[in-house]
C-alpha angles and dihedrals in degrees: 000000000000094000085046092061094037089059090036089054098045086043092072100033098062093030089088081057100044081048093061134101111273126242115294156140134217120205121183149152143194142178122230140203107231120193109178133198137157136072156279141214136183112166089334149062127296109306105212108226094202106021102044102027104028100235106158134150117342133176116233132170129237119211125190153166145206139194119189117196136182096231104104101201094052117080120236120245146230139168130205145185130191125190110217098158124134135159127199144172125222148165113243113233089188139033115258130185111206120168095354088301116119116219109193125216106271093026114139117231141188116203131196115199129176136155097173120154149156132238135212107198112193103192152162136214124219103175123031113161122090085322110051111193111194116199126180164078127304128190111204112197105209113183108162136043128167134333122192116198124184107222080212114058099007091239107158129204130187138190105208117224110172116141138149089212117189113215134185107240128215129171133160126183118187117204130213117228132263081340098086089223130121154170128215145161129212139189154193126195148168138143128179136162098354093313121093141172129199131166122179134177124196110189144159120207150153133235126198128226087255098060088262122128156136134226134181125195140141121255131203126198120193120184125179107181137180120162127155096332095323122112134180131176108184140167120190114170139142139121128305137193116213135190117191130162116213109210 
């Protein structure tokens, strides 16, 4: 009778674990459109992404990770890293100040902008059977930001855009049954003192027997910053086309 209540207990203490997901990981890429607008300002006026220094449309890859693991109290991890990086060269029609440093009308520039990072997602998942809920925290690492240069003098200005930014993280994927195909939405999110920093995907895939699939979806990235006398308001979206392969 003993042996019969000591299986029975440990039964039911390890049955939350054995119900778990088993051990995994989860590798993928993709490549986005991204069309950019918005501005910038250090020590001056408005500086026009697209109208005073020609950024446009660009192509950039996104690189991740994922490990799955049974042990319920422990998050589950990915990490992530988005290229969001573009240079280009223009003719000033006006004159622009810009970290103390006086661009003329009719100047040439070349401007670096990037906004590239790289992101660790500590989650949990709720619900994971043909609906998967996603709840939890991301950390995105930013260290660069935007670097004007006059082909003409060589004076160099920067706004600086270099943040760990915490962000409360969502997602949600419905799958169709017995079809292996699917459709989802994810998010990050925080604002906080006039600044604020969103990023969303919606998206539709399929995933083979094997772990293997593919996914297409559109993606928008929205950044307010204002740090130390450097401000951005940027917007950067477009479509995208993944593979991944789930093992």
């Amino acid at each position: 009778m003993l042996k019969k209540i000591v299986f029975i207990g440990t039964t039911i203490a390890i049955a939350p674990y054995t119900h778990a997901d088993a051990l995994g990981f989860s590798i993928g890429a993709y490549q986005w459109q991204q069309n950019i607008d918005g501005s910038v300002r250090s020590g001056g006026e408005n500086v026009d992404l697209h109208d005073d220094l020609g950024f446009g449309r660009q192509h950039n890859n996104v690189y991740f990770a994922e490990f799955d693991h049974p042990v319920p109290v422990l998050p589950k991890i990915r990490v992530q890293h988005t290229e969001m990086s573009s240079s280009e060269t223009s003719t000033l029609t006006r004159t622009i100040t810009v970290d103390d440093v006086t661009y003329s009308a009719s100047s040439a520039v070349r401007t670096d902008l990037d906004l590239s990072h790289t992101d660790a997602t500590f989650y949990y998942r709720p619900l994971d059977n043909w609906v998967k809920l996603r709840a939890g925290l991301t950390l995105r690492n930013f260290d660069k930001g935007v670097k004007i240069r006059s082909l003409s003098t060589g004076d160099t200005a920067k706004v600086d855009i270099s943040s760990v930014i915490p962000m409360l993280y969502l997602a949600a994927r419905f799958d169709l049954p017995l079809t292996g195909l699917y459709i989802g939405a994810d998010a990050n999110g925080i604002a906080y003192s006039g600044s604020h920093l969103f990023d969303s995907r919606i998206n539709a895939g399929y995933e083979t027997p094997i772990g293997l699939g593919i996914e297409g979806g559109y993606r928008r990235f929205e950044l307010k910053y204002d740090h130390s006398g450097d401000h951005a308001d940027i917007t950067v979206d477009g479509i995208y086309a993944e593979v991944f392969y789930h093992f």
